[in-house]
C-alpha positions as CSV (number, residue, x, y, z in Angstrom):
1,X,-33.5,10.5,-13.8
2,X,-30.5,10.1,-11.5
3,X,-30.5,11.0,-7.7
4,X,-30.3,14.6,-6.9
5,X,-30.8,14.8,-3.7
6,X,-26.8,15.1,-3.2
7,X,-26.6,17.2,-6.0
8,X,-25.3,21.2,-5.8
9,X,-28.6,23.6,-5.9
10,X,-27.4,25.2,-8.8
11,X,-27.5,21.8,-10.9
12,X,-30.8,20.7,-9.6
13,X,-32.2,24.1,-10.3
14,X,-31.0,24.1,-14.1
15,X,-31.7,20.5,-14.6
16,X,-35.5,21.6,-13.0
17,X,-35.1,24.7,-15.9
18,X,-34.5,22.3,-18.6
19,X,-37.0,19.6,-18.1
20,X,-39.8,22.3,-18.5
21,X,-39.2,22.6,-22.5
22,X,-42.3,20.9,-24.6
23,X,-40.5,20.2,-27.8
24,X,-42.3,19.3,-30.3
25,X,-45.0,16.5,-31.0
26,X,-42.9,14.9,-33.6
27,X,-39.9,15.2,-31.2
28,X,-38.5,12.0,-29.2
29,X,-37.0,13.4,-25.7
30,X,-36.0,11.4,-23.0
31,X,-32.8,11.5,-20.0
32,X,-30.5,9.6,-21.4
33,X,-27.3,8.5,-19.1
34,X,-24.9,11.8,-19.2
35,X,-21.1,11.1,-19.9
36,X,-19.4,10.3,-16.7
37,X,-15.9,11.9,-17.0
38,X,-16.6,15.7,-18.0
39,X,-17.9,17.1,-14.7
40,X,-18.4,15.8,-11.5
41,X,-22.5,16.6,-12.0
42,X,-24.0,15.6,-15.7
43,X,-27.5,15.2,-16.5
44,X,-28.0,14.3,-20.9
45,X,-31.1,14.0,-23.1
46,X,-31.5,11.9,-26.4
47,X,-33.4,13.5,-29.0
48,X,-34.9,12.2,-31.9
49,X,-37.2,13.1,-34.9
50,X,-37.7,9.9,-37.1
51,X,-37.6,10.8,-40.6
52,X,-41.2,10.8,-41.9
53,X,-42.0,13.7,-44.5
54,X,-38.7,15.2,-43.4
55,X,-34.7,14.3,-42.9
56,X,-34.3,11.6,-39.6
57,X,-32.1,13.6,-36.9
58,X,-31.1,12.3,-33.7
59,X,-29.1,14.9,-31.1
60,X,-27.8,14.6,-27.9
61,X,-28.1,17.5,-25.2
62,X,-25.9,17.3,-22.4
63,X,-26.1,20.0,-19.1
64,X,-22.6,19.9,-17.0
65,X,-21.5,20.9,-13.5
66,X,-18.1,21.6,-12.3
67,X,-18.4,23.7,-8.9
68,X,-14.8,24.4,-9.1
69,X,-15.5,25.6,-13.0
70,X,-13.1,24.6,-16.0
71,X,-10.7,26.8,-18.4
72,X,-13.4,27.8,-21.3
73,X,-16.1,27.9,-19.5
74,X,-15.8,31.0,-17.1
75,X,-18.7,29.7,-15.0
76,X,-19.6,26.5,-13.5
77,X,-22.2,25.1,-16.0
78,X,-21.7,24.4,-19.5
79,X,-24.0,23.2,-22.1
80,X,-23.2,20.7,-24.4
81,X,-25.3,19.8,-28.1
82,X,-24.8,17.2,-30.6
83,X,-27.1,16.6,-33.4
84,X,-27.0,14.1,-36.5
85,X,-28.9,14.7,-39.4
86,X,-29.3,12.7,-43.0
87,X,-28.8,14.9,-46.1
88,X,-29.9,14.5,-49.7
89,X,-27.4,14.2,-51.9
90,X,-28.0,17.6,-53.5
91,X,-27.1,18.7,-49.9
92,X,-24.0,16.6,-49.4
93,X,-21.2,18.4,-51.5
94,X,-22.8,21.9,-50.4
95,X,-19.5,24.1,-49.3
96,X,-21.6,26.8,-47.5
97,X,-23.7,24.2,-45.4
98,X,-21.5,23.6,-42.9
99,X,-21.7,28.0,-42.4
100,X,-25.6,27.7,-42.5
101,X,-25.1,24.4,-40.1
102,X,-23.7,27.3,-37.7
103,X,-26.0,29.6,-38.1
104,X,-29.6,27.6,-37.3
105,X,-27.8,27.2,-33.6
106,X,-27.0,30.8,-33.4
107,X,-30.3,31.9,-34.9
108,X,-32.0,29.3,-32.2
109,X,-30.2,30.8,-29.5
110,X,-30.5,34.6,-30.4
111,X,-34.2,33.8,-31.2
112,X,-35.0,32.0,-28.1
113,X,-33.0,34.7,-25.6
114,X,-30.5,32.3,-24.1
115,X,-28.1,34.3,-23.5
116,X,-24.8,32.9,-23.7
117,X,-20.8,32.7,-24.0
118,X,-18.1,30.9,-25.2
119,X,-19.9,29.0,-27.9
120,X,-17.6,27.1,-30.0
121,X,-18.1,23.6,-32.3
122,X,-17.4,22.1,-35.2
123,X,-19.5,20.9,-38.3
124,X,-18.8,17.8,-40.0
125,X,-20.2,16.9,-43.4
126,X,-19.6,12.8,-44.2
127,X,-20.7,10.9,-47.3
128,X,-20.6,6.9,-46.5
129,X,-20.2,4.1,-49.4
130,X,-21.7,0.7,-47.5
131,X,-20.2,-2.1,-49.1
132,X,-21.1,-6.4,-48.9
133,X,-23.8,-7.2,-46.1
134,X,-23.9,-3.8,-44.3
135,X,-27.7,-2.9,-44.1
136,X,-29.2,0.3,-45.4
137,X,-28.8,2.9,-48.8
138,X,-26.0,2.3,-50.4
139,X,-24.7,5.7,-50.1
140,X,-25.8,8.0,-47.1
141,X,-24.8,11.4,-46.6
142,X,-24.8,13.3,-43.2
143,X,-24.1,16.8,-41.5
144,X,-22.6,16.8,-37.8
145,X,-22.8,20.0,-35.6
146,X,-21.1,19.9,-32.0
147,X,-21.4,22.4,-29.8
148,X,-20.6,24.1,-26.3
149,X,-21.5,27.1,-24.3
150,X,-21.6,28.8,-21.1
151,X,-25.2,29.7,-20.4
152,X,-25.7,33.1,-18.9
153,X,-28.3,33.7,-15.9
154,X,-30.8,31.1,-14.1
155,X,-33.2,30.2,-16.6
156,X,-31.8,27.1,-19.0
157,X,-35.3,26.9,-20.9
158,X,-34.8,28.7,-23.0
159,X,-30.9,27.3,-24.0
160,X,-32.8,23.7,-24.4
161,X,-36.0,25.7,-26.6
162,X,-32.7,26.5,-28.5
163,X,-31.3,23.1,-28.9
164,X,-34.7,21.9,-29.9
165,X,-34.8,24.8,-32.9
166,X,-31.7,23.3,-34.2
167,X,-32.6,19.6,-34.5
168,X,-36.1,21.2,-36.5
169,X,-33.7,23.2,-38.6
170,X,-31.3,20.5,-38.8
171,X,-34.3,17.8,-40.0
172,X,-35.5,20.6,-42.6
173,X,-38.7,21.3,-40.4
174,X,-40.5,24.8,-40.6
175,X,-40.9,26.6,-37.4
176,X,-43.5,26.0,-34.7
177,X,-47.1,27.0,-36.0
178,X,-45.7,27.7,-39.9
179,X,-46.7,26.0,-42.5
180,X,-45.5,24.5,-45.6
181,X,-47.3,24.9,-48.9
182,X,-48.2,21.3,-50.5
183,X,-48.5,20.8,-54.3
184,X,-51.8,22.5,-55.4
185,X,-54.5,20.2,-56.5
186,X,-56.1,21.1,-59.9
């Protein structure tokens, strides 16, 4: 964790807000060192679920503080979520995923109550040939959601409870304390 003891009040108290989320057992999450050149304070997370029984995702969640604000943001934090996840191939020529990429970040942050503005992103769908001595499948298929927003009020918990929904969604998980049903032994 960096030094905040020169840090603004506001950023110590969201990056305070956000280190209380639990994710989930099967989620990786650990500071990671936070981009240098987008505000003058940055604090990032790396997130990971290995793929075991589900797709492997990895994200990124990055918290940002400008005192003097930015155009976009209208306020002088801004949140900041990247996450990578591996598709099957039925997946990887989908045309509505990208819409439904979209929509398990909305849903997470409607669901969680972080309230919110100026979301905007993008979602990228790749399919990768590997070729000679490149390690790894053959063919590997991918879905890429980047995001921003300005979070609303003190409380970032539950913006990073959000960003924690999405990788689940993202690696095909169910929701916390739902369960799937398995094939039926006769």
């Amino acid at each position: 964790m960096p030094d905040l003891a020169d840090a603004p009040e506001i950023f110590r108290n969201a990056v305070a807000s956000l280190s209380a989320v639990r994710p989930r057992p099967e989620m990786r999450f650990e500071p990671i060192p936070a981009p240098r050149r987008l505000a003058p304070w940055a604090y990032a997370w790396g997130l990971e679920l290995p793929g075991v029984g589900h797709a492997s995702t990895t994200g990124r969640f990055v918290l940002l503080h400008d005192p003097a604000g930015q155009d976009g943001w209208n306020a002088t934090l801004r949140l900041v979520g990247f996450v990578r996840a591996e598709l099957d191939v039925e997946l990887a020529g989908d045309p509505l995923l990208p819409a439904v990429s979209w929509s398990w970040l909305a849903d997470a942050l409607g669901g969680s109550g972080a309230e919110h503005t100026a979301l905007g992103g993008t979602v990228t769908q790749t399919s990768s040939v590997r070729f000679g001595a490149i390690a790894g499948p053959e063919r590997a298929h991918d879905i890429e959601l980047r995001a921003s927003w300005t979070p609303v009020g003190d409380g970032l918990t539950a913006h990073a409870e959000a960003f924690c929904e999405l990788m689940a969604a993202a690696a095909g998980l169910p929701p916390v304390g739902v369960a799937t049903l398995g094939a039926r032994l006769g």
